[in-house]
BALOBA-1460 file (C-alpha; in Angstrom, 3 decimals):
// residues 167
<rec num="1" residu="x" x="20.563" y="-23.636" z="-8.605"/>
<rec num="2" residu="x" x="17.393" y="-25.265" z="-7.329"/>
<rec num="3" residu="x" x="14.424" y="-22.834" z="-7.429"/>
<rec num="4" residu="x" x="12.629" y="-25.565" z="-4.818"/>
<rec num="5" residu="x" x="15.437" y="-26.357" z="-2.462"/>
<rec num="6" residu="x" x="15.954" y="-22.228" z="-1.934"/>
<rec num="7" residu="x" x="12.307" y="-21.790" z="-2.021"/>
<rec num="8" residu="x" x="12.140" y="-24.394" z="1.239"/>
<rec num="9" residu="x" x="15.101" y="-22.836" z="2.750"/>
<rec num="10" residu="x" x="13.796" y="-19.270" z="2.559"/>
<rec num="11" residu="x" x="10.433" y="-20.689" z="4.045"/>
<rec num="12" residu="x" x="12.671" y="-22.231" z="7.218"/>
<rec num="13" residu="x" x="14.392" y="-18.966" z="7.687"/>
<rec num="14" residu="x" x="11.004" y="-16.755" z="7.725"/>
<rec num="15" residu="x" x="10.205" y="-20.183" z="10.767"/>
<rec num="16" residu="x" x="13.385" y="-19.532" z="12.277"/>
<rec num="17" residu="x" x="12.465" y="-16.060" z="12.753"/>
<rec num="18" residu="x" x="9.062" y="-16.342" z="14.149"/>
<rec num="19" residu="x" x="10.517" y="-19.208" z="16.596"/>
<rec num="20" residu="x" x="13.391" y="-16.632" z="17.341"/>
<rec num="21" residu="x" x="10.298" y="-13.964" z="18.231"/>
<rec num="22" residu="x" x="8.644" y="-16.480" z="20.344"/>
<rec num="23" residu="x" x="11.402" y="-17.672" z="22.176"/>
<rec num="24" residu="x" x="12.287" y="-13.967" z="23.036"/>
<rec num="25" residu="x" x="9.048" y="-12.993" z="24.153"/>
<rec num="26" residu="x" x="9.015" y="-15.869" z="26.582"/>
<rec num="27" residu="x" x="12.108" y="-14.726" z="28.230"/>
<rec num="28" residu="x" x="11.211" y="-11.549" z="28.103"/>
<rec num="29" residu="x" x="7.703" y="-12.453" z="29.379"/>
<rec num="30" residu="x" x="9.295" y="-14.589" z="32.720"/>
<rec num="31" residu="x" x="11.523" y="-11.037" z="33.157"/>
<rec num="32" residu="x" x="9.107" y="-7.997" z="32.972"/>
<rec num="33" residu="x" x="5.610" y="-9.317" z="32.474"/>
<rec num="34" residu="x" x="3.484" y="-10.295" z="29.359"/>
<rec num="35" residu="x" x="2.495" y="-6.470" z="28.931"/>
<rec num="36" residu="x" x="5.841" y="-5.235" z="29.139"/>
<rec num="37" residu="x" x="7.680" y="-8.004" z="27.038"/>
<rec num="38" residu="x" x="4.788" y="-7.094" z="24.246"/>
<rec num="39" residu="x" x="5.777" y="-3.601" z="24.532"/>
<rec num="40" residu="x" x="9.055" y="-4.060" z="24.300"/>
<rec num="41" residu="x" x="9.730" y="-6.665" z="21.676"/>
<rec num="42" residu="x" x="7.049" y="-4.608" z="19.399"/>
<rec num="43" residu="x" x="9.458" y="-1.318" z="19.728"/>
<rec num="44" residu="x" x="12.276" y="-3.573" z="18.696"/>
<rec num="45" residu="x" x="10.314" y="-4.727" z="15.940"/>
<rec num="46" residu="x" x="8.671" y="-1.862" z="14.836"/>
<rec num="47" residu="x" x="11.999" y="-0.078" z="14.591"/>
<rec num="48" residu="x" x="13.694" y="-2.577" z="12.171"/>
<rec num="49" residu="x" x="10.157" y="-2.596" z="10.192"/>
<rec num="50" residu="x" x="11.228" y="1.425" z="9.975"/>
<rec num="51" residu="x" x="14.810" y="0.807" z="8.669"/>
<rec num="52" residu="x" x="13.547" y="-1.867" z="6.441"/>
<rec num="53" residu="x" x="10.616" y="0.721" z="4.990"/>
<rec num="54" residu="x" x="13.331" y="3.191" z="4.704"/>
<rec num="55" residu="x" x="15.314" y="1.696" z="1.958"/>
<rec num="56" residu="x" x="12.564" y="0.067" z="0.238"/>
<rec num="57" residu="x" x="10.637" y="3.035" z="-0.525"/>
<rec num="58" residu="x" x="13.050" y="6.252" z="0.281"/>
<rec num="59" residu="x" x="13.412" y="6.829" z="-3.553"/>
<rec num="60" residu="x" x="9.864" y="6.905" z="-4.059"/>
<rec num="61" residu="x" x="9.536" y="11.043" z="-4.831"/>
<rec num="62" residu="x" x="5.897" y="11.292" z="-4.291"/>
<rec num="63" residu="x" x="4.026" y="7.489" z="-3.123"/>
<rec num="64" residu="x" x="0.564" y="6.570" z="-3.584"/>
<rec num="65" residu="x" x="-0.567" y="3.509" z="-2.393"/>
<rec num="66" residu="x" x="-0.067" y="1.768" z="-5.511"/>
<rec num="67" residu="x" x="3.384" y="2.745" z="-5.858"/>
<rec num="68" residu="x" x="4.132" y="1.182" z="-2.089"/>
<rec num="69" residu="x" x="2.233" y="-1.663" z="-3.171"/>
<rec num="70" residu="x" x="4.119" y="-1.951" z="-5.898"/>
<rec num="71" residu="x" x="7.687" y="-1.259" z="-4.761"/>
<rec num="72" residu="x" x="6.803" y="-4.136" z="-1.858"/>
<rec num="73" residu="x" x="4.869" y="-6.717" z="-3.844"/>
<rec num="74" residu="x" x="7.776" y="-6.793" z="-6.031"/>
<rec num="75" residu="x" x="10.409" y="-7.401" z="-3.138"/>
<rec num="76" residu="x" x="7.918" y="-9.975" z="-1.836"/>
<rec num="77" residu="x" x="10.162" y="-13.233" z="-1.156"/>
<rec num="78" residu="x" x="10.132" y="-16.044" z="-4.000"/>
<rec num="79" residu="x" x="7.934" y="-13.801" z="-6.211"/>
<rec num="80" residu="x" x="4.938" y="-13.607" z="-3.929"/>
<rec num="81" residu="x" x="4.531" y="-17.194" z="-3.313"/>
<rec num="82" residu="x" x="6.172" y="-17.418" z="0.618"/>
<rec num="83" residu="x" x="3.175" y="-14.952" z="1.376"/>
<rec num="84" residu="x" x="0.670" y="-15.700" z="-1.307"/>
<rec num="85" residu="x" x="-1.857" y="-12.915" z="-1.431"/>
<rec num="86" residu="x" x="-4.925" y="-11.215" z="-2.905"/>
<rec num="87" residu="x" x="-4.760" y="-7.458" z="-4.017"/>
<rec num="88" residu="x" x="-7.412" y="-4.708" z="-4.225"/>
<rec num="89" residu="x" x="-6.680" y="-1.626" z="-5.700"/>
<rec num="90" residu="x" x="-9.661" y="0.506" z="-5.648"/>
<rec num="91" residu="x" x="-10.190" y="5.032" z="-6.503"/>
<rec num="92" residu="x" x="-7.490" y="4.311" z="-9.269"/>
<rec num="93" residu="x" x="-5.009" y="3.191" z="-7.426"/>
<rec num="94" residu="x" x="-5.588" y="5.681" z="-4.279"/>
<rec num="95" residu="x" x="-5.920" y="3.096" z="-1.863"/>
<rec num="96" residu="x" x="-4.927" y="-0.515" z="-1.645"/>
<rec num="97" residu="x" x="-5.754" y="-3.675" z="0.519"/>
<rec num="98" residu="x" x="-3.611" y="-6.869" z="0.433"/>
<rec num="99" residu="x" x="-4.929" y="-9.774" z="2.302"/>
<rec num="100" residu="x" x="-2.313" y="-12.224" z="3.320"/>
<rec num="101" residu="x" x="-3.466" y="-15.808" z="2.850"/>
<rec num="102" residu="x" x="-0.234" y="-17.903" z="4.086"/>
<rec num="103" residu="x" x="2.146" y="-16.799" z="6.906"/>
<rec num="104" residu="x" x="5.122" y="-19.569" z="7.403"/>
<rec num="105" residu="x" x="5.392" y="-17.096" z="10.881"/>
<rec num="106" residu="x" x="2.007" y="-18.526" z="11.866"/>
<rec num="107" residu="x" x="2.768" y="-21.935" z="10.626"/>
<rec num="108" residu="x" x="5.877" y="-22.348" z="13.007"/>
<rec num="109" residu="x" x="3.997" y="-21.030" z="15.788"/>
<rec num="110" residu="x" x="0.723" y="-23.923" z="14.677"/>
<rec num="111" residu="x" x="3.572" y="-26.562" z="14.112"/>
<rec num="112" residu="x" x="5.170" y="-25.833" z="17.551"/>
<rec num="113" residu="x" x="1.650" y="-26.228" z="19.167"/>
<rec num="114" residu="x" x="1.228" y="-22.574" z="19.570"/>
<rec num="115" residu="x" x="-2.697" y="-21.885" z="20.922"/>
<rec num="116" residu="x" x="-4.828" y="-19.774" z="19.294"/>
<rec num="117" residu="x" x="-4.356" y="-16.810" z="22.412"/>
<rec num="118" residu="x" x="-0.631" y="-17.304" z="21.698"/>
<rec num="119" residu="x" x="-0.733" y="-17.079" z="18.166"/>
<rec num="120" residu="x" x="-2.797" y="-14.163" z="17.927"/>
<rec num="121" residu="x" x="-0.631" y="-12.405" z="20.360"/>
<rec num="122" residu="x" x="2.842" y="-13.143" z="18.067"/>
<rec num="123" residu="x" x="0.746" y="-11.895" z="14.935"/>
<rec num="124" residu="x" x="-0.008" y="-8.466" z="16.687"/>
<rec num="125" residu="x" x="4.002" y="-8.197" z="17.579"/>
<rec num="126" residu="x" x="5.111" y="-9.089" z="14.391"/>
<rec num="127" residu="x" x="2.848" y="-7.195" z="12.594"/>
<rec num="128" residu="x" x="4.162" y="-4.415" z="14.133"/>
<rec num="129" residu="x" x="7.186" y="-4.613" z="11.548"/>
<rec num="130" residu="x" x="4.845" y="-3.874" z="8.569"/>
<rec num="131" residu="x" x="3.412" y="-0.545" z="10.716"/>
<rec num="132" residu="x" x="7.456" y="0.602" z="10.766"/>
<rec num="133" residu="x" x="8.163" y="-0.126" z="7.279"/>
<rec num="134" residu="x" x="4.733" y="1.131" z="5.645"/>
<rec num="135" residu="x" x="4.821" y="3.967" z="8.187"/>
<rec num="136" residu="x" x="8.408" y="4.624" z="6.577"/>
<rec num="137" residu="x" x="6.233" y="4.487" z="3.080"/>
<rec num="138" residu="x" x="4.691" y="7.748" z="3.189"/>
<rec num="139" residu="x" x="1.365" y="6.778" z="2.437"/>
<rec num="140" residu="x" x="-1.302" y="6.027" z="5.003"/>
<rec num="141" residu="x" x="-1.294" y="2.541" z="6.792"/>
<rec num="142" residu="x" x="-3.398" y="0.147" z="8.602"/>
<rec num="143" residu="x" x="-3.565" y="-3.817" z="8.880"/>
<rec num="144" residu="x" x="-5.686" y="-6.296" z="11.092"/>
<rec num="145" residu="x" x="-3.629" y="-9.132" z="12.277"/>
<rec num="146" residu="x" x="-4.794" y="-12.943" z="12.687"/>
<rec num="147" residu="x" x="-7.539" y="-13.635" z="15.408"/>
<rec num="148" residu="x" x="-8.610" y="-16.724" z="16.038"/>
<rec num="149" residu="x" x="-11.948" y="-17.928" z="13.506"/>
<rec num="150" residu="x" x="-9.946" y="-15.633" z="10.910"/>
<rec num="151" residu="x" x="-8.564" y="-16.983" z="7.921"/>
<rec num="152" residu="x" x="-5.131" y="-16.527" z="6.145"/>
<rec num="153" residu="x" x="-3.180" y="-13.709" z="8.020"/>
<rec num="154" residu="x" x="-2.968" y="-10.226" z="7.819"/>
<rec num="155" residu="x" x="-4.373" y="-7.424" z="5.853"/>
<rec num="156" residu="x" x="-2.494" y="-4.258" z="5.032"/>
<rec num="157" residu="x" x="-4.570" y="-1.461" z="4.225"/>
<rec num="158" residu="x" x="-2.777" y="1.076" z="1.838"/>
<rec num="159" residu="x" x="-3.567" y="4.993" z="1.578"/>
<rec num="160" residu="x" x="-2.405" y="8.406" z="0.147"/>
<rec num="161" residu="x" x="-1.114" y="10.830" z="3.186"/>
<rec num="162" residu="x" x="-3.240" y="13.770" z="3.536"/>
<rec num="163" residu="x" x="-2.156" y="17.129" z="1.773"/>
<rec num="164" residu="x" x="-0.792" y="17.940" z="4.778"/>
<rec num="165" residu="x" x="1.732" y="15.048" z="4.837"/>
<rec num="166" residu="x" x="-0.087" y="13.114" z="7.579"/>
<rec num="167" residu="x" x="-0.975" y="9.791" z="7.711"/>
């Protein structure tokens, strides 16, 4: 099996999908209106970003931040390199930042002469997948998104729920 040919393929399909997200918020755009199509495809997405979160981290008994950082860095596709990244873990562990340096989502949208109004729009959508799945974590969650002047991608932001289980 070649590691580099499945490596390139798994980078097309992550393209495919943010081309697939694209070409459905245009349709839905020319159908309902650009507020309503971004409502409506980030539900959609948000909701598989729950079922996704859901089996990754059910089993965890009692998450910190580390252990969702853990359980999803380890998952992360052709061990971390598709989404290269930086991690913080700071308070032992309590909290967690992981800034996002390469995004083959944002790439497809660049290569298919995306603007930078466009692209920051399709970031906030599909970053609503990691608010489903790390909401499905149990541990507090926030990211920032791409704007334009920004570098890399996205930032998730990684916390212990409150003692009264919120977030």
């Amino acid at each position: 099996m070649d590691a580099g040919k499945l490596k390139r393929e798994l980078d097309d399909a992550f393209k495919a999908r943010a081309r697939l997200y694209r070409a459905i918020l245009d349709e839905l755009t020319a159908e309902i209106g650009a507020e309503k199509a971004e409502a409506v495809l980030s539900r959609a997405i948000e909701k598989r970003g729950i079922a996704a979160g859901t089996a990754l981290f059910g089993a965890l008994e009692k998450p910190t931040a580390k252990d969702v950082a853990d359980r999803f860095l380890a998952v992360s596709p052709a061990e971390g390199t598709l989404y290269p990244h930086t991690r913080e873990d700071r308070d032992g562990g309590k909290t967690v930042s992981v800034k996002v340096h390469r995004c083959p989502l944002q790439e497809a949208w660049r290569e298919d002469g995306a603007t930078d109004a466009e692209i920051e729009r399709l970031c906030r959508i599909s970053g609503r997948f990691d608010m489903g799945c790390f909401g499905a974590s149990g541990v507090a969650f926030e990211a920032t998104t791409w704007t334009p002047g920004s570098t890399g991608c996205c930032t998730l932001f990684l916390g212990s729920a409150d003692p009264a289980g919120k977030r």
